[in-house]
Gaussian input, Z-matrix of N, CA and C with variables (Angstrom, degrees):
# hf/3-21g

backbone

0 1
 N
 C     1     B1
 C     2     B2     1     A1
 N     3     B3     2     A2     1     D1
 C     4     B4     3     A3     2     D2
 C     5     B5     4     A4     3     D3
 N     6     B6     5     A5     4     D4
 C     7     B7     6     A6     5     D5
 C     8     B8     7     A7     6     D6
 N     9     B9     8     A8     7     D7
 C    10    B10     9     A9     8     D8
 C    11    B11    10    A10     9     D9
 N    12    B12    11    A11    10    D10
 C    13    B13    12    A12    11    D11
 C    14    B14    13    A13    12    D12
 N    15    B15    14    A14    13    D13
 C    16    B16    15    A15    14    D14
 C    17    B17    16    A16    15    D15
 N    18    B18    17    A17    16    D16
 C    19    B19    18    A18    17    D17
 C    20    B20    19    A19    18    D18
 N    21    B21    20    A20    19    D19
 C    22    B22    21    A21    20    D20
 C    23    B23    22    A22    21    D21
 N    24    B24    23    A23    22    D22
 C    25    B25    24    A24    23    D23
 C    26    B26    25    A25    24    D24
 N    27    B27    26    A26    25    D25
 C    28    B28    27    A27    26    D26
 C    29    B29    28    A28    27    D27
 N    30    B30    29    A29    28    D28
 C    31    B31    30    A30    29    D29
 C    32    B32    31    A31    30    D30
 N    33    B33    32    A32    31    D31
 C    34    B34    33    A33    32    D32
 C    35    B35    34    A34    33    D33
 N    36    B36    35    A35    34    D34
 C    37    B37    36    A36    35    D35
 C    38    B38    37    A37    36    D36
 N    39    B39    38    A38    37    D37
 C    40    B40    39    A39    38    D38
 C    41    B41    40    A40    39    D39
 N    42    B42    41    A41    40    D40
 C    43    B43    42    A42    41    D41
 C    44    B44    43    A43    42    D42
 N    45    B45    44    A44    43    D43
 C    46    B46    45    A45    44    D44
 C    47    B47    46    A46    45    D45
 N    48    B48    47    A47    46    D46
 C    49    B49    48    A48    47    D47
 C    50    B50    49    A49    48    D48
 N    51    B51    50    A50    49    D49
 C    52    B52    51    A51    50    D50
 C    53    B53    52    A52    51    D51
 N    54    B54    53    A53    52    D52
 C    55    B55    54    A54    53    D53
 C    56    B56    55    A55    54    D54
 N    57    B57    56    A56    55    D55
 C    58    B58    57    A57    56    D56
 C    59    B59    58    A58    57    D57
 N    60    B60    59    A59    58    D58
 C    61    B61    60    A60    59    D59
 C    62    B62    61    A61    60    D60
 N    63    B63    62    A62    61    D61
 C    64    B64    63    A63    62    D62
 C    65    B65    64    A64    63    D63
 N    66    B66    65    A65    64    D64
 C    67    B67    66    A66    65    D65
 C    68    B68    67    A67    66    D66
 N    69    B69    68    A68    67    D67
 C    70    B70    69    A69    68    D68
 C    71    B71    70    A70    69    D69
 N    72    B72    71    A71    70    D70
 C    73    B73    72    A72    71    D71
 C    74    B74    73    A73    72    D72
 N    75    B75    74    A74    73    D73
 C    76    B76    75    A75    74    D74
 C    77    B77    76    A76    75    D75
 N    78    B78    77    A77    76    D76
 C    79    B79    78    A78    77    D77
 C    80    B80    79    A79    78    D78
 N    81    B81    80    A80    79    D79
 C    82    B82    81    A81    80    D80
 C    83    B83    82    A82    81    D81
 N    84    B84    83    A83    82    D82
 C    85    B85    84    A84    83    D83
 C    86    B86    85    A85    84    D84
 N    87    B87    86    A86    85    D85
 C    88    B88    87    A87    86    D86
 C    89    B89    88    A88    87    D87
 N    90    B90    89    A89    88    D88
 C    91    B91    90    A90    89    D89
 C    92    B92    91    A91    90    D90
 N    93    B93    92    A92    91    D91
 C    94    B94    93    A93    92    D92
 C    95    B95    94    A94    93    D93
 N    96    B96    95    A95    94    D94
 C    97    B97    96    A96    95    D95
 C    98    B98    97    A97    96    D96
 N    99    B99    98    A98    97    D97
 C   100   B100    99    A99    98    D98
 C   101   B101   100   A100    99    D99
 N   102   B102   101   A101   100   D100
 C   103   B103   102   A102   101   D101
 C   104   B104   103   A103   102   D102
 N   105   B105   104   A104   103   D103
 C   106   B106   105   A105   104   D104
 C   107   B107   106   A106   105   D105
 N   108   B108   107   A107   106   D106
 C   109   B109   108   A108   107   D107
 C   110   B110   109   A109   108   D108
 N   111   B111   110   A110   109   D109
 C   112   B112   111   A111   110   D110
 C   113   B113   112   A112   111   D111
 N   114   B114   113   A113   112   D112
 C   115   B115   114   A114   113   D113
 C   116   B116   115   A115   114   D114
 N   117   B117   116   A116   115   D115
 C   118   B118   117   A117   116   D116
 C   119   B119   118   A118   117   D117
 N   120   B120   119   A119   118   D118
 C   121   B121   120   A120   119   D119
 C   122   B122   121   A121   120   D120
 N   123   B123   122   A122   121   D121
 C   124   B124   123   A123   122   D122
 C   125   B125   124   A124   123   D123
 N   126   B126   125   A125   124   D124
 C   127   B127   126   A126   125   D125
 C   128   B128   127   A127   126   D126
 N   129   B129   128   A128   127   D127
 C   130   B130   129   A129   128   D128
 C   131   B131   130   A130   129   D129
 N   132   B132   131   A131   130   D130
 C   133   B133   132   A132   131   D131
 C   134   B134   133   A133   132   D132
 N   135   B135   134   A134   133   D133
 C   136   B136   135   A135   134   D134
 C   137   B137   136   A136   135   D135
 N   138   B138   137   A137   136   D136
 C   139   B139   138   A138   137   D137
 C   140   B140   139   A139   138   D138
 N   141   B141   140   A140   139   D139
 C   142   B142   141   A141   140   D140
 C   143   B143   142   A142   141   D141
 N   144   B144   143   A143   142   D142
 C   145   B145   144   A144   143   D143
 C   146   B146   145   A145   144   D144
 N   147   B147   146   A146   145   D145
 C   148   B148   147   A147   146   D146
 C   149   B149   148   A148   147   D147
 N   150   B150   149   A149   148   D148
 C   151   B151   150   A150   149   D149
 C   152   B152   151   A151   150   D150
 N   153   B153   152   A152   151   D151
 C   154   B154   153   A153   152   D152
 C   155   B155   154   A154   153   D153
 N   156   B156   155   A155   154   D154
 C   157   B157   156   A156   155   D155
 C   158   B158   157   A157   156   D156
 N   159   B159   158   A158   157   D157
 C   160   B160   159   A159   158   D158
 C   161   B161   160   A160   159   D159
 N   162   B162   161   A161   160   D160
 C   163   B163   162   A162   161   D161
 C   164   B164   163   A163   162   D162
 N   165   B165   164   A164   163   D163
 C   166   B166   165   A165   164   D164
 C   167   B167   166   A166   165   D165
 N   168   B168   167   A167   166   D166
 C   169   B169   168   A168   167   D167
 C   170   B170   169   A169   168   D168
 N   171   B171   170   A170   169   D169
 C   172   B172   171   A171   170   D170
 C   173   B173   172   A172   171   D171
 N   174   B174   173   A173   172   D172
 C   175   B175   174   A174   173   D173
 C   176   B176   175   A175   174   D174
 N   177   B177   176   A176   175   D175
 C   178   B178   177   A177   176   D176
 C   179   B179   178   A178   177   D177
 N   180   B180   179   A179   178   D178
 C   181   B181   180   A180   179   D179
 C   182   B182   181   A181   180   D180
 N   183   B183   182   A182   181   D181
 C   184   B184   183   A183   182   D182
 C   185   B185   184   A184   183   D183
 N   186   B186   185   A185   184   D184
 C   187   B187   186   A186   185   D185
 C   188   B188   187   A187   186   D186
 N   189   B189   188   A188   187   D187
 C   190   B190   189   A189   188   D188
 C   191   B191   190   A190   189   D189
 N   192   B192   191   A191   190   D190
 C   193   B193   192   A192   191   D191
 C   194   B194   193   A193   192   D192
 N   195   B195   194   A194   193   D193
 C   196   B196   195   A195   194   D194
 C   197   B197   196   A196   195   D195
 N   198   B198   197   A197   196   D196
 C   199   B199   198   A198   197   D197
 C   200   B200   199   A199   198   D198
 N   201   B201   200   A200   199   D199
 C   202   B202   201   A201   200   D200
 C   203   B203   202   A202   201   D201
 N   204   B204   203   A203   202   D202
 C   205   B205   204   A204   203   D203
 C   206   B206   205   A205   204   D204
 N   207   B207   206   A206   205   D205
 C   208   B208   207   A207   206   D206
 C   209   B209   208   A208   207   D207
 N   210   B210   209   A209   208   D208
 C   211   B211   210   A210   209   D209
 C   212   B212   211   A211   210   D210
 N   213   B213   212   A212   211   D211
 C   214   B214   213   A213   212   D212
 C   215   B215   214   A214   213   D213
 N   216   B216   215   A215   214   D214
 C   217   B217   216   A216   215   D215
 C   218   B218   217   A217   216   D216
 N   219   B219   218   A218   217   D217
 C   220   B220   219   A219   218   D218
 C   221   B221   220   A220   219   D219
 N   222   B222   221   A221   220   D220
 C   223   B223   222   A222   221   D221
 C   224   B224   223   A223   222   D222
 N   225   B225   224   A224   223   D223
 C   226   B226   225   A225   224   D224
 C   227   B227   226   A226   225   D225
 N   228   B228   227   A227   226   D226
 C   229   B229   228   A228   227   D227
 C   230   B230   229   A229   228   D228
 N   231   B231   230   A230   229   D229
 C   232   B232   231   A231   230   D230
 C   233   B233   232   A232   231   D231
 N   234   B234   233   A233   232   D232
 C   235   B235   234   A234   233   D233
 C   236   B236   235   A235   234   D234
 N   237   B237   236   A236   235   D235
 C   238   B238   237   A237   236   D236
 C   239   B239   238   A238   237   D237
 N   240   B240   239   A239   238   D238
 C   241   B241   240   A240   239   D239
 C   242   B242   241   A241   240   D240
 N   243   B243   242   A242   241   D241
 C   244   B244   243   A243   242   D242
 C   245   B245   244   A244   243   D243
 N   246   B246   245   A245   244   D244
 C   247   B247   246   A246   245   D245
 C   248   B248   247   A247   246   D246
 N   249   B249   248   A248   247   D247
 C   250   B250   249   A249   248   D248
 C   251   B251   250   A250   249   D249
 N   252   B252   251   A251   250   D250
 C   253   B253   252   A252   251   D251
 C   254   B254   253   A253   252   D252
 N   255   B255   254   A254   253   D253
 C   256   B256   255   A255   254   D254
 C   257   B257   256   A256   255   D255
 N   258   B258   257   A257   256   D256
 C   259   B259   258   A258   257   D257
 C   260   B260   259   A259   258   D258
 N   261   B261   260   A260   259   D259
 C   262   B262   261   A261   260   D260
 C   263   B263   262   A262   261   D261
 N   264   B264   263   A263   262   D262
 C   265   B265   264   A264   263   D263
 C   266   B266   265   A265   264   D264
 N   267   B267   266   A266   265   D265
 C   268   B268   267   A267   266   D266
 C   269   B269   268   A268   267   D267
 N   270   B270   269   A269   268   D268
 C   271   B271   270   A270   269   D269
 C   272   B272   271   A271   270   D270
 N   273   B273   272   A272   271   D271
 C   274   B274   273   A273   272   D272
 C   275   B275   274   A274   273   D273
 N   276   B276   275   A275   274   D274
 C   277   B277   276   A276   275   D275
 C   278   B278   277   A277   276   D276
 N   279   B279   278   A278   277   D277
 C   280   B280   279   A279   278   D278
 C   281   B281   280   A280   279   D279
 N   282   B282   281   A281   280   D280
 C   283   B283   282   A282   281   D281
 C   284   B284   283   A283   282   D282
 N   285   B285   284   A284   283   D283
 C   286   B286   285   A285   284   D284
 C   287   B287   286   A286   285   D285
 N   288   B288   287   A287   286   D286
 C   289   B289   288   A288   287   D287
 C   290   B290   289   A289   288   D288
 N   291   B291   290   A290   289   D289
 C   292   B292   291   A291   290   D290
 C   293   B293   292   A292   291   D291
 N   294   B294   293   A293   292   D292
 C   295   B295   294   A294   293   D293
 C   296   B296   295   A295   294   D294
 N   297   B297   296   A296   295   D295
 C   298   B298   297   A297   296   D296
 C   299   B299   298   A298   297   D297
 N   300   B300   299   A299   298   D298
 C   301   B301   300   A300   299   D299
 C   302   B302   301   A301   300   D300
 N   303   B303   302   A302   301   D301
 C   304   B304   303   A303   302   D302
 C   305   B305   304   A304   303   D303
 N   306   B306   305   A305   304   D304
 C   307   B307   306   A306   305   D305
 C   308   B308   307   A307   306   D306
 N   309   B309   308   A308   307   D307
 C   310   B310   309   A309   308   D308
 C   311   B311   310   A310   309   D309
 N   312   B312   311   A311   310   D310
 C   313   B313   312   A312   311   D311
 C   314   B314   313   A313   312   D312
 N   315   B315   314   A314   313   D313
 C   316   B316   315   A315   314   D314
 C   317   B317   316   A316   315   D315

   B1=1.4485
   B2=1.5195
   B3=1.2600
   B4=1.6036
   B5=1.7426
   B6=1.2007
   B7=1.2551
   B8=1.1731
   B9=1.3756
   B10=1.4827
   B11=2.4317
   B12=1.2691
   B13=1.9605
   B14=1.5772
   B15=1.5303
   B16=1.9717
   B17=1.0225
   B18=1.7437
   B19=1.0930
   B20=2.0380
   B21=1.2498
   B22=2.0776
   B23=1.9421
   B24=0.5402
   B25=1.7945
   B26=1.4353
   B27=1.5119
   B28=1.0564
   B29=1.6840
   B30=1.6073
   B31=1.4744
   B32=1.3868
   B33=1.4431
   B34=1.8003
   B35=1.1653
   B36=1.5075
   B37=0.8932
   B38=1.7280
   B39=1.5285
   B40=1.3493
   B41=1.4562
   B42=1.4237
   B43=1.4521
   B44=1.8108
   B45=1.1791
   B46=1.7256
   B47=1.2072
   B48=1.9701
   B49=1.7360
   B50=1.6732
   B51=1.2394
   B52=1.3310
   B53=1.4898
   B54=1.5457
   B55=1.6173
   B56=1.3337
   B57=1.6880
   B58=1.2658
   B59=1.7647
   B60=1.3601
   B61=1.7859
   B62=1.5033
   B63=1.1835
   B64=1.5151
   B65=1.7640
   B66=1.6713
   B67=1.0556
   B68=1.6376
   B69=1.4336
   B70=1.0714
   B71=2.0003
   B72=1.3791
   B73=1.4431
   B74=2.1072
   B75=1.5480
   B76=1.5139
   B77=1.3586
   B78=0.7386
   B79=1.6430
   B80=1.6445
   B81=1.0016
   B82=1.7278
   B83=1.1879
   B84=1.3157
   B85=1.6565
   B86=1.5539
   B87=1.2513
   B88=1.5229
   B89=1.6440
   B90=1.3789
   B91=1.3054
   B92=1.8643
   B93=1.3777
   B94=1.3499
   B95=1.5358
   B96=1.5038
   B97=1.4209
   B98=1.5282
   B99=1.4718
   B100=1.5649
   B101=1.9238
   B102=1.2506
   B103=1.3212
   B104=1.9419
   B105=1.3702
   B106=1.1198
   B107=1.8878
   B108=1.5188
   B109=1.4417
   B110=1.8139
   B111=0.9232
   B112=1.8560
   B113=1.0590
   B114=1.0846
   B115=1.7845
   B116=1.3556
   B117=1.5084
   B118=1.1610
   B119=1.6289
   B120=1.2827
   B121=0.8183
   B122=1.9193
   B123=1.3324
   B124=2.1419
   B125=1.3782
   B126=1.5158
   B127=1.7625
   B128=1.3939
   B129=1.2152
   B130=1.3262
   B131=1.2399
   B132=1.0435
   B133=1.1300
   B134=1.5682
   B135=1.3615
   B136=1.5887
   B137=1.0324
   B138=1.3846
   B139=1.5107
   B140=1.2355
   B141=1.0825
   B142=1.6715
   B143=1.5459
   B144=1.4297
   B145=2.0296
   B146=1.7897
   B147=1.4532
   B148=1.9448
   B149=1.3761
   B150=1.2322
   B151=2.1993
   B152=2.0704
   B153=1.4996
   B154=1.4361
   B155=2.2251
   B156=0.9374
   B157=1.5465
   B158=1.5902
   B159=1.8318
   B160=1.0392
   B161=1.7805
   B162=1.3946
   B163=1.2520
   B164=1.7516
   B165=1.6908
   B166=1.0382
   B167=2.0397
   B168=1.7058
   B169=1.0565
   B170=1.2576
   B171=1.5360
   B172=2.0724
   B173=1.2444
   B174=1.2605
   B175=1.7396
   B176=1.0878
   B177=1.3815
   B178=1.5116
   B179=1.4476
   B180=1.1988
   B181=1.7734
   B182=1.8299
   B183=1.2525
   B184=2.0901
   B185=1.7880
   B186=1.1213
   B187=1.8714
   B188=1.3523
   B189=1.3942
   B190=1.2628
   B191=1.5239
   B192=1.2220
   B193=1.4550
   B194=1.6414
   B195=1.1400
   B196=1.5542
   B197=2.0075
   B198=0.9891
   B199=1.7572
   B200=1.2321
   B201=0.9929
   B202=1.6418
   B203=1.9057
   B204=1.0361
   B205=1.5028
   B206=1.6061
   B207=1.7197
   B208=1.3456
   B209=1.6847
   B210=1.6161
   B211=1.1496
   B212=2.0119
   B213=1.0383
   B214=1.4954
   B215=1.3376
   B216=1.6047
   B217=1.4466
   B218=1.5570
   B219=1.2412
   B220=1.1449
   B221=1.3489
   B222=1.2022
   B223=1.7646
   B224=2.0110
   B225=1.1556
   B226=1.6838
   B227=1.3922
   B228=1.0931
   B229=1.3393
   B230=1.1217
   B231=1.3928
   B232=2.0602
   B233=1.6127
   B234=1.4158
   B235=1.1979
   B236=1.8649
   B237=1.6373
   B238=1.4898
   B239=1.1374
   B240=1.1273
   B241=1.6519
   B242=1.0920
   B243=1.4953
   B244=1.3993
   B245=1.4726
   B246=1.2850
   B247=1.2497
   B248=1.5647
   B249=1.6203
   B250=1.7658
   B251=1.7221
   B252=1.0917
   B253=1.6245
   B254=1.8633
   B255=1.3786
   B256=1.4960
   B257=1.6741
   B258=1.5186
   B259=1.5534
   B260=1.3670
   B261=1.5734
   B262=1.4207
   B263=1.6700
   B264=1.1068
   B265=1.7464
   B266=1.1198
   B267=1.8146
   B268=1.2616
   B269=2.0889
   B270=1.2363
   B271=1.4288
   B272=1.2814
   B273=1.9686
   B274=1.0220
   B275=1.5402
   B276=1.1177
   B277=1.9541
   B278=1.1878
   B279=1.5134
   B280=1.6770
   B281=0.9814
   B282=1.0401
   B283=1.3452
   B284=2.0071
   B285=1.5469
   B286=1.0431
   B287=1.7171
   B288=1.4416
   B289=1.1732
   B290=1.8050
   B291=1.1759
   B292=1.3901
   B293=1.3814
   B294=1.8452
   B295=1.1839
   B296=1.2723
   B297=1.5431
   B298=1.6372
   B299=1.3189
   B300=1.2910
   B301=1.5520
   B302=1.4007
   B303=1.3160
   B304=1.8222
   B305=1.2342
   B306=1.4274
   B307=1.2712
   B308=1.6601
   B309=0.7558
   B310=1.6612
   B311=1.8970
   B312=1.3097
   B313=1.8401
   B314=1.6446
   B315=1.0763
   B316=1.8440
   B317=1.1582
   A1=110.81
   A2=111.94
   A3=111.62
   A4=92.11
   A5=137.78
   A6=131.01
   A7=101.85
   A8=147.15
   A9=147.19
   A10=103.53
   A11=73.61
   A12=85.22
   A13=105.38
   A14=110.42
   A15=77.87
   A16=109.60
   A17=151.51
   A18=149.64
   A19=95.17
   A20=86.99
   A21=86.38
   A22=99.62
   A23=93.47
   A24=117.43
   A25=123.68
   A26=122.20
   A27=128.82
   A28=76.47
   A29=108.91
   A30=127.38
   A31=104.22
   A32=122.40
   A33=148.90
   A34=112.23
   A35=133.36
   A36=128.64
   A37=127.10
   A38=96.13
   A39=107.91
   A40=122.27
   A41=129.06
   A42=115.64
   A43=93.27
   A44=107.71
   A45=126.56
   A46=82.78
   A47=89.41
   A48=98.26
   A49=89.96
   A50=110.77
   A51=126.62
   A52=120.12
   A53=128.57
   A54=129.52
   A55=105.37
   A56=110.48
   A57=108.84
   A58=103.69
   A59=101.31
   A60=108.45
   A61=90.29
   A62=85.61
   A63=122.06
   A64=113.42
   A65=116.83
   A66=108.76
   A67=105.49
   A68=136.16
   A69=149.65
   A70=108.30
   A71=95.27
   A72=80.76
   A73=107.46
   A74=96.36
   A75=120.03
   A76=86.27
   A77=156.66
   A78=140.66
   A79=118.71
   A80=114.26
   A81=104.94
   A82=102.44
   A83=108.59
   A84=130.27
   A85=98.44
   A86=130.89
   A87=131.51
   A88=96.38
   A89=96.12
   A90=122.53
   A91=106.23
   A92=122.31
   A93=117.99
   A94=106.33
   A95=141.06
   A96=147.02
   A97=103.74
   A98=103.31
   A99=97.82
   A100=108.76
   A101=97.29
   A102=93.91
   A103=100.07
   A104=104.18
   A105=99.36
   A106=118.88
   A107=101.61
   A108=82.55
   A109=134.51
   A110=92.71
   A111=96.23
   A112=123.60
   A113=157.78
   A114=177.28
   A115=99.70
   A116=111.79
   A117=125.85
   A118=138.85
   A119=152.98
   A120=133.66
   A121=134.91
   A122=65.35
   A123=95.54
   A124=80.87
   A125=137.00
   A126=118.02
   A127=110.03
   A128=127.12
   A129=123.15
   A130=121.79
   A131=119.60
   A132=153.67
   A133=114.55
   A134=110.18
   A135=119.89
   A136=135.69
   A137=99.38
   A138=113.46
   A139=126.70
   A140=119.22
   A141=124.29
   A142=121.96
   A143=101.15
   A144=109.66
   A145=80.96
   A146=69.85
   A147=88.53
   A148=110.53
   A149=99.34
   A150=114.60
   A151=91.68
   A152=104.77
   A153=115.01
   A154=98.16
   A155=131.21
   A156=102.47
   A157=84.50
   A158=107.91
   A159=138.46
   A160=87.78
   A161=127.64
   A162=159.51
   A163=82.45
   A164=117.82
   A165=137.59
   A166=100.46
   A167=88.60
   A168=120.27
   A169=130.97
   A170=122.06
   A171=115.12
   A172=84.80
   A173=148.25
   A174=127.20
   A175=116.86
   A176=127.94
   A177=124.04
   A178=111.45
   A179=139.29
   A180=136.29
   A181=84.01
   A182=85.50
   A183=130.20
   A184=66.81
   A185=125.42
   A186=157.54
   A187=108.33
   A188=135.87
   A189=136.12
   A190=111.27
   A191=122.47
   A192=136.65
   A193=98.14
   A194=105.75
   A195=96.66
   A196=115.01
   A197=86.10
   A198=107.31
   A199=110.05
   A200=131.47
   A201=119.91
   A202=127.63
   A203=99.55
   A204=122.98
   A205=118.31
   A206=107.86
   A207=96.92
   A208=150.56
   A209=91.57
   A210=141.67
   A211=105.22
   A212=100.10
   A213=126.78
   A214=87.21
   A215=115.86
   A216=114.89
   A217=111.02
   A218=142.66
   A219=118.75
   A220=134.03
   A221=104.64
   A222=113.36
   A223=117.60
   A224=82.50
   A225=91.32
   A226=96.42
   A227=159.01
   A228=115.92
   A229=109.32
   A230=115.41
   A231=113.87
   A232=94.29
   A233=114.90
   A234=105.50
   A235=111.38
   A236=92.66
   A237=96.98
   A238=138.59
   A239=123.85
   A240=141.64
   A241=112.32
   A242=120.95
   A243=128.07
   A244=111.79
   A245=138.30
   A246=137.84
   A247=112.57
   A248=97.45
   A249=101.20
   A250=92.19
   A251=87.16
   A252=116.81
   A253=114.45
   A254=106.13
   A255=96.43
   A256=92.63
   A257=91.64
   A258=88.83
   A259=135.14
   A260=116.62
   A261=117.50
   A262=97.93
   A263=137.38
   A264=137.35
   A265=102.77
   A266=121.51
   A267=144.30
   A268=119.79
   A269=109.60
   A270=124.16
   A271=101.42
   A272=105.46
   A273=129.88
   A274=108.77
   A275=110.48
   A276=111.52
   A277=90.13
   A278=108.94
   A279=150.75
   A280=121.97
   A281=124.57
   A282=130.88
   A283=96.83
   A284=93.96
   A285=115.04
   A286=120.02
   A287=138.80
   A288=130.45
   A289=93.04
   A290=108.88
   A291=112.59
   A292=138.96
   A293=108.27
   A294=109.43
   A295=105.03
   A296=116.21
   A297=103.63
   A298=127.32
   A299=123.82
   A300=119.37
   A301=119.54
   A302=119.48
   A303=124.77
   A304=103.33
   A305=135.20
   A306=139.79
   A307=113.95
   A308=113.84
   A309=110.70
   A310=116.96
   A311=113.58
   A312=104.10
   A313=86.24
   A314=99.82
   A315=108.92
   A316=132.84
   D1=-40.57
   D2=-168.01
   D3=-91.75
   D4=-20.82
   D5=167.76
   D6=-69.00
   D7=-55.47
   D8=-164.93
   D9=-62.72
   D10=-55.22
   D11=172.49
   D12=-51.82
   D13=-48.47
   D14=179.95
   D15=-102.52
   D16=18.18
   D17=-163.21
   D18=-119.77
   D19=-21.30
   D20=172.59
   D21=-122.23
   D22=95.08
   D23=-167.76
   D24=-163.17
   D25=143.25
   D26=-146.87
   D27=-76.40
   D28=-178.40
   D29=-174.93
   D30=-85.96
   D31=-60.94
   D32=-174.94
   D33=-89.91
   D34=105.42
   D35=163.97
   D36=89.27
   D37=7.76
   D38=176.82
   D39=-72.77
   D40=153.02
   D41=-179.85
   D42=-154.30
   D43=173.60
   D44=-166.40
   D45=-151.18
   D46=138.03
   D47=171.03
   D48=-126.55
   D49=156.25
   D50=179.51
   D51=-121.66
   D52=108.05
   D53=172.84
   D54=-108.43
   D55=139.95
   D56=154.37
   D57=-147.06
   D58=170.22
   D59=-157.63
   D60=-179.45
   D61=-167.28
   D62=-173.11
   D63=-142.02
   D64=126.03
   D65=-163.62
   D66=-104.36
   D67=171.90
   D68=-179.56
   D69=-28.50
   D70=-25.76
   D71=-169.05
   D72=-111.22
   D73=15.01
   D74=173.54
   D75=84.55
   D76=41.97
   D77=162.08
   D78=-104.66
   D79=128.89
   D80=-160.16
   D81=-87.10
   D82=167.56
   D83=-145.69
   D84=-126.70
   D85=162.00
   D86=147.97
   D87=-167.13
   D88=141.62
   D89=-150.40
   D90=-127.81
   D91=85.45
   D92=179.75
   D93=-80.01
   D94=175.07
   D95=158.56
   D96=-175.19
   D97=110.60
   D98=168.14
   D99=-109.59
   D100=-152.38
   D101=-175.13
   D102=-139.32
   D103=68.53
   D104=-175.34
   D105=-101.21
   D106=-148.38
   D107=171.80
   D108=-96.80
   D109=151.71
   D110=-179.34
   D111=-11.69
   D112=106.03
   D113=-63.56
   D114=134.14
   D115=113.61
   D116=149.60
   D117=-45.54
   D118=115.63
   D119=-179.98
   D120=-23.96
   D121=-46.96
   D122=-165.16
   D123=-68.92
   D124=-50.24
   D125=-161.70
   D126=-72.79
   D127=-26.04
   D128=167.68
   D129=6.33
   D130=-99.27
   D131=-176.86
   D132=-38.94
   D133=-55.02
   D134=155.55
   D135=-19.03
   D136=-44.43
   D137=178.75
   D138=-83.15
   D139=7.85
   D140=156.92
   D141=-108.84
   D142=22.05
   D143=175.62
   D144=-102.91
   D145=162.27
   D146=-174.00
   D147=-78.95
   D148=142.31
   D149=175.11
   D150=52.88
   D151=49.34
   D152=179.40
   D153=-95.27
   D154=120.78
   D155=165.92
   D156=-148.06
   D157=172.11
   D158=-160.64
   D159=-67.05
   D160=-172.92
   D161=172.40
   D162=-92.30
   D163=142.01
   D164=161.04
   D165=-138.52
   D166=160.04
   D167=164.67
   D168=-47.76
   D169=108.01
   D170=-158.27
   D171=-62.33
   D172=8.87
   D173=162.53
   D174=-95.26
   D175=-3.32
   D176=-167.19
   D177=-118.08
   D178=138.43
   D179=164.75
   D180=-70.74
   D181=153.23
   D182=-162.89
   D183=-69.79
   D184=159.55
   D185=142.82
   D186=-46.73
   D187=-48.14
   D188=-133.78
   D189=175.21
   D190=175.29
   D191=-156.47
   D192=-117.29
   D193=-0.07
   D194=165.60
   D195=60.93
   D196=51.16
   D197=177.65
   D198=-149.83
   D199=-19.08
   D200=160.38
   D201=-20.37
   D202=-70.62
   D203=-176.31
   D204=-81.72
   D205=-31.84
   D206=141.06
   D207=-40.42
   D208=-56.45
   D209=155.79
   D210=-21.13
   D211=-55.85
   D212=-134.89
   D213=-90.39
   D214=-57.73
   D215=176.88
   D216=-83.06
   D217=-15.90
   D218=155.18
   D219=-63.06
   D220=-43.20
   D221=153.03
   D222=-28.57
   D223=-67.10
   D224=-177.89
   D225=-77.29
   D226=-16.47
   D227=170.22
   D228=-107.61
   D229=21.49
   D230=165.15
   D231=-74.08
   D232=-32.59
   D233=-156.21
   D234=-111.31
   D235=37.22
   D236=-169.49
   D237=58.61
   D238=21.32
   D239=-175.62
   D240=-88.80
   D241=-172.09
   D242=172.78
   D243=-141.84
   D244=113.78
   D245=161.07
   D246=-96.66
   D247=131.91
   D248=166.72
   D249=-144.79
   D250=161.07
   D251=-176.57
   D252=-125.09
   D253=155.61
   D254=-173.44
   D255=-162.97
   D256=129.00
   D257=165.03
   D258=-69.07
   D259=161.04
   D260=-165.66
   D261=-98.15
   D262=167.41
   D263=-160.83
   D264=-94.63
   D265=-53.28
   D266=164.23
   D267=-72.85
   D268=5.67
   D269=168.44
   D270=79.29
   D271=136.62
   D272=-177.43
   D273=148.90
   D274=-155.77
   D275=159.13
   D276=-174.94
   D277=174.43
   D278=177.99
   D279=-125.52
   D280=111.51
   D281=-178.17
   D282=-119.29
   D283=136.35
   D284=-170.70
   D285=-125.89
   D286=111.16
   D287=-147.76
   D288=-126.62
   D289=119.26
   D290=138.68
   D291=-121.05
   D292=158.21
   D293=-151.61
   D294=-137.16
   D295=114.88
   D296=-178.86
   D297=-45.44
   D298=150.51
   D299=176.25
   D300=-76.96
   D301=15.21
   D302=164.05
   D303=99.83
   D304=-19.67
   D305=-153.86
   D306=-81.60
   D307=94.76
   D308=-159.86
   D309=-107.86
   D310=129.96
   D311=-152.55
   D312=-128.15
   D313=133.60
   D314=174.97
   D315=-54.69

């Protein structure tokens, strides 16, 4: 996640903030937000199917292989979690991970 946040980030002036905690029900939290470029609502979601990546510039080679964020949610839901992502208004996204606290009841 934090590899995908500074590797899809604006060039000038870009920055990634990082939270992590534990929420009301003890289950820990981690909290990516960079400041990259404009993401549509509707693509959201896209971006966690495999070899999925943004539209680039016919001058530029693609960033990446487009498994990152796949990646990211298969991880978390081996381990019962929940990942969602949300675009930023002014460009970027959030990606938001929770993770049960291990505690498991029959």
């Amino acid at each position: 996640m934090v590899d995908n946040a500074v590797r899809y980030n604006v060039d000038e002036h870009g920055w990634v903030t990082i939270h992590s905690g534990t929420d009301r029900n003890s289950s820990a939290t981690f909290c990516v937000t960079n400041s990259g470029p404009v993401i549509a609502a509707t693509e959201v979601d896209f971006l966690f199917e495999l070899f999925r990546r943004l539209r680039y510039d016919r001058t530029q080679q693609p960033r990446g292989s487009g498994l990152g964020l796949s990646i990211v949610r298969t991880v978390v839901r081996a381990h019962h979690g929940t990942v969602r992502a949300r675009s930023r208004e002014d460009g970027g996204l959030t990606l938001h991970v929770t993770m049960p606290n291990g505690t498991r009841t029959s």
